[in-house]
C-alpha positions as CSV (number, residue, x, y, z in Angstrom):
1,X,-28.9,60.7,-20.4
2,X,-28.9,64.0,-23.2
3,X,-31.3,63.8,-25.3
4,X,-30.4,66.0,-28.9
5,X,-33.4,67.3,-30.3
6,X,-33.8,66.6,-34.1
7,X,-34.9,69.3,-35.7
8,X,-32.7,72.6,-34.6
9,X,-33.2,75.5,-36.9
10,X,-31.7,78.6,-34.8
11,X,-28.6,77.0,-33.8
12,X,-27.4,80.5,-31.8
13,X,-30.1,80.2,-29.8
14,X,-29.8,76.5,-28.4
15,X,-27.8,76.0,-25.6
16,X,-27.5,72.7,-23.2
17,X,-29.7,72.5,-20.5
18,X,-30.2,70.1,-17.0
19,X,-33.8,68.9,-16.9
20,X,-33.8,69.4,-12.6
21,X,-32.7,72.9,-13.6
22,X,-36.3,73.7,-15.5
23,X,-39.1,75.4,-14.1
24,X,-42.1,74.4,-15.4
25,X,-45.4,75.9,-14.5
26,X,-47.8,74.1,-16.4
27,X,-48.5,71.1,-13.8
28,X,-51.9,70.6,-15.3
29,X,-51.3,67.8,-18.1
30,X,-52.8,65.3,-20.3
31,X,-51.4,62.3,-18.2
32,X,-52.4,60.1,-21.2
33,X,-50.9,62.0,-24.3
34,X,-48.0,62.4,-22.4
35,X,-47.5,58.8,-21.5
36,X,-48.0,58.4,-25.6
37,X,-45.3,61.0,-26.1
38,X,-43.0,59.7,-23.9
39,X,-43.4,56.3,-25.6
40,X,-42.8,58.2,-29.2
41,X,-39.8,60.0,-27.9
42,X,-38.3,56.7,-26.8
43,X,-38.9,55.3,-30.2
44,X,-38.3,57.9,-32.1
45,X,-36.1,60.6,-30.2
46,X,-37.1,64.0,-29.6
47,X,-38.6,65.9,-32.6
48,X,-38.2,69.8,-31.1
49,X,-36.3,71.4,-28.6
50,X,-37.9,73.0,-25.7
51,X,-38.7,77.1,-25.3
52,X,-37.5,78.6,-22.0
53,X,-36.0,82.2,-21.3
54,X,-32.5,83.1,-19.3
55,X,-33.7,82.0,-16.3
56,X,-34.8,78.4,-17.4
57,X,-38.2,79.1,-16.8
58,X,-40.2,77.0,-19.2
59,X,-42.3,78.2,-22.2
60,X,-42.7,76.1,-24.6
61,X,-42.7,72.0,-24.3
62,X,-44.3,71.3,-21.2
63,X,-46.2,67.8,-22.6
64,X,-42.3,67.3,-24.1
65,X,-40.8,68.0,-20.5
66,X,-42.8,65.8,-18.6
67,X,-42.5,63.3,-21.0
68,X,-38.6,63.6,-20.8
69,X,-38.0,64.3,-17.4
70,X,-38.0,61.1,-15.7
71,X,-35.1,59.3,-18.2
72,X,-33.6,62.2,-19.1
73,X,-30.8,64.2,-17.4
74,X,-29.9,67.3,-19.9
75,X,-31.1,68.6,-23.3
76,X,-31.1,71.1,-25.4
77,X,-33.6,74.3,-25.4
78,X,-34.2,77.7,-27.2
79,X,-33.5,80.2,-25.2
80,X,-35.4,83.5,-25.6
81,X,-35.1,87.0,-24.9
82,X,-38.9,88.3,-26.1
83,X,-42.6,87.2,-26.6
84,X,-42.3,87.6,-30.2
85,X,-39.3,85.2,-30.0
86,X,-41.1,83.1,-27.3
87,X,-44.3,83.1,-29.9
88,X,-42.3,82.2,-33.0
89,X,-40.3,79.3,-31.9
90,X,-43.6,77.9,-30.0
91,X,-45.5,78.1,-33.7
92,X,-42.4,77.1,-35.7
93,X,-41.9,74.0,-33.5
94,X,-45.9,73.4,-33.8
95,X,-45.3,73.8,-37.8
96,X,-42.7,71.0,-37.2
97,X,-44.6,68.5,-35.6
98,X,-47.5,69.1,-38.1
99,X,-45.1,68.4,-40.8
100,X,-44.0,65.2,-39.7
101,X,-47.4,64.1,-38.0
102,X,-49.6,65.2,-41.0
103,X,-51.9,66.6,-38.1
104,X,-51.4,69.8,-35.8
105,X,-50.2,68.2,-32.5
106,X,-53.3,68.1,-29.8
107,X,-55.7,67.2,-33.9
108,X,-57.3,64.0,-34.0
């Protein structure tokens, strides 16, 4: 299944990606917020894209990838070149989820 991400501001950046393909390093995880997210992303579809560089090494979205990767075969992801990009697409997509949450994601 491909999963489209809702809000896509840097649309030369985005480019279709196979969840298998990722490498995430984060394996440490909040087993419960992600069941919760998966559960929102199911009702609600997926809010940001995920951050990884050239190599598909993930930066950004590791709560959103594990909450993805079982149902889902390919989305779309930000790929960056730099920290500073790697930095501002990890606040911008925080910004995001604040503005639709009313809270900054991980705030009670």
């Amino acid at each position: 299944m491909f999963l489209k991400p809702k809000k896509i501001i840097f649309v030369s950046l985005i480019k279709r990606v196979k969840i298998k393909d990722l490498k995430a390093n984060q394996i440490n995880h909040n087993k419960d917020g992600v069941e919760n997210l998966k559960n929102n992303i199911n009702k609600n579809g997926l809010l940001c894209p995920l951050v990884v560089n050239n190599t598909n090494f993930l930066l950004d979205g590791h709560h959103r990838y594990w909450a993805i990767k079982d149902f889902c075969t390919e989305t779309l992801a930000y790929v960056v070149k730099d920290k500073d990009m790697e930095r501002f697409l990890s606040k911008l997509n925080s910004y995001i989820w604040f503005d639709v949450k009313g809270t900054l994601d991980g705030d009670s």
